[in-house]
Steps between C-alpha positions, in 0.01 A plus 500: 500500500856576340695821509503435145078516486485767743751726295340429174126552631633866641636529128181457346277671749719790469470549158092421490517842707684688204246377238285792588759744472669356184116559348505846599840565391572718171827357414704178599855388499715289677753147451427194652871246509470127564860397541703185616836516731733279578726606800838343622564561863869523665585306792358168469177636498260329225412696155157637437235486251274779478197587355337865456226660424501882482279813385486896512220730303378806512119616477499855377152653585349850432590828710849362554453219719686223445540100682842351455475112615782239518493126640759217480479152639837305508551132592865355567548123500850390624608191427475408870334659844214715477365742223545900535214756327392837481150620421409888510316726331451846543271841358577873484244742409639796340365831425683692266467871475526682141855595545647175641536476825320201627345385824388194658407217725659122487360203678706152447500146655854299481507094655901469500646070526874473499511207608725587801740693307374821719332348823142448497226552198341846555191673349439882477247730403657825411285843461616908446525740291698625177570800350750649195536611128386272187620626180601417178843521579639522879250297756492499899301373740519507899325236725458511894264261658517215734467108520352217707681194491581188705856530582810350454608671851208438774131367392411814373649820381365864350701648175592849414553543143634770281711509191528651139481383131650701258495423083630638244375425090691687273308306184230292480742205455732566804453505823677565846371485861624499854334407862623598852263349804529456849217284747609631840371149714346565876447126644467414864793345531761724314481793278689512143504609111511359184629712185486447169630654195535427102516624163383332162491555094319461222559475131356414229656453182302589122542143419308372739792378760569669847715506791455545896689517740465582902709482838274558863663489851298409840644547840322320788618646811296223737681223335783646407499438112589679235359352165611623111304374190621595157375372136553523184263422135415517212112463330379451176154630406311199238256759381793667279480152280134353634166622585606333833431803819809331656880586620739239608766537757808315659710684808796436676450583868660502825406578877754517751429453847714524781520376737244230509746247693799503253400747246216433216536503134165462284598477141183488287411430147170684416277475195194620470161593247385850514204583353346837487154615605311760321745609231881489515749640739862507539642376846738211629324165575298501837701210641854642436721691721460799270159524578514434887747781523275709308196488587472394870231358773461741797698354812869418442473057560222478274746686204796220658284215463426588165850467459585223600421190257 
């Protein structure tokens, strides 16, 4: 059986388990992106065509409990050598008292492909806890946990994770947001860290266009690499002229990496179909740098890979 098969039977399993919940569930909202890349590597190495599926929702429930889920699945075709993909998808139960601070749990599963850009492929469970502030204005959240992953240092290797997400929505058409993360790494053969940082915006415009932009940074100790991605877009919302549920997209992107052998320029076009779930909301595509900077995955390689095509 493929990886392909395997990845897109964990897809579908996964969300047969959320049907219950979903029917439960007093309100509903989320974005689900199909977009297209094409990617033009530096250094002689061949360009990429990507494909990607991505979603995030919330299920709002009664006596403030709450289940945020997010999933992408990303397949990169080069024109020669191997293909590269990412599947993961991940949960967080909140619990949110009258007053806003918030408390919860997160469980999420990552399969990371680069296609020997980083080493070997590695999967990772990842598992902790959160904690912070959710209001209508300023919010915060905290995360310590831990993850299980095959390594790219030894066979196997134990995470530490910990980081912060703050965001900041001054109207309901703008919005900013900032992560900080560290995975501290304990393998068997060497002991390291990978950080990651970023910040993202937001904005939509009354006539239906909008703009996002975001810049993240990952430092890989083990290997030595630093990595930047930045991106810039602009969307366009078809139900200010249709009955169409549907915003377009196009981004300008880039992810740095150095050093990879001689250093690594990625310089992607993205587009991309969002289409909202359970009424509208305002927030950059799910596969634009904006949005990985934003809103991020809970280990610091995961939020890189994202990245990356």
């Amino acid at each position: 059986m493929s990886i392909m098969k395997i990845r897109t039977s964990s897809l579908v399993a996964c969300a047969l388990l959320t049907l219950p919940c979903a029917g439960l569930a007093q309100d509903i909202t989320g974005l689900a992106t199909l977009g297209y890349a094409y990617s033009s590597v530096s250094g002689g190495r061949p360009d990429v065509n990507s494909l990607s599926l991505d979603g995030a929702g919330t299920l709002g429930f009664q006596n403030g409990f709450s289940l945020d889920l997010d999933g992408a699945l990303k397949h990169a075709n080069p024109d020669r050598g191997g293909n590269a993909g990412v599947f993961d998808i991940g949960g967080v139960l909140n619990y949110t008292l009258y007053t806003g601070p918030v408390v919860g749990i997160y469980l999420e599963y990552a399969s990371l492909d680069s296609n020997g850009l980083l080493g070997r492929d590695i999967n990772a469970t990842s598992y902790g806890l959160t904690g912070g502030y959710d209001g209508p204005l300023v919010q915060a959240k905290l995360f310590y946990g831990g993850t299980d992953a095959t390594a790219i240092v030894g066979a196997t290797s134990d995470w530490t994770d910990y980081g912060l997400n703050v965001g900041y929505t001054p109207t309901t058409y703008t919005t900013f947001a900032a992560h900080w993360m560290r995975s501290d790494i304990d393998s068997a053969l060497a002991d390291t860290k990978v950080t990651s940082m970023g910040v993202g915006t937001n904005h939509d415009f009354a006539n239906g266009f909008s703009v996002f932009a975001g810049i993240s940074h990952m430092d890989f100790a083990a290997l030595n690499i630093d990595s930047t991605s930045y991106g810039l877009g602009v969307g366009y919302d078809f139900s200010q002229i249709a009955r169409v549920p549907a915003q377009v997209s196009l981004e300008f992107a880039r992810t740095t990496i150095d050093p990879v052998g001689r250093n690594t320029d990625v310089d992607s076009i993205r587009l991309g179909v969002t289409i909202p779930i359970g009424g509208s909301t305002s927030s950059a595509p799910l596969n634009s740098a904006a949005s990985n900077a934003m809103s991020t995955r809970h280990n610091a390689l995961s939020t890189f890979y994202d990245n990356l095509y």
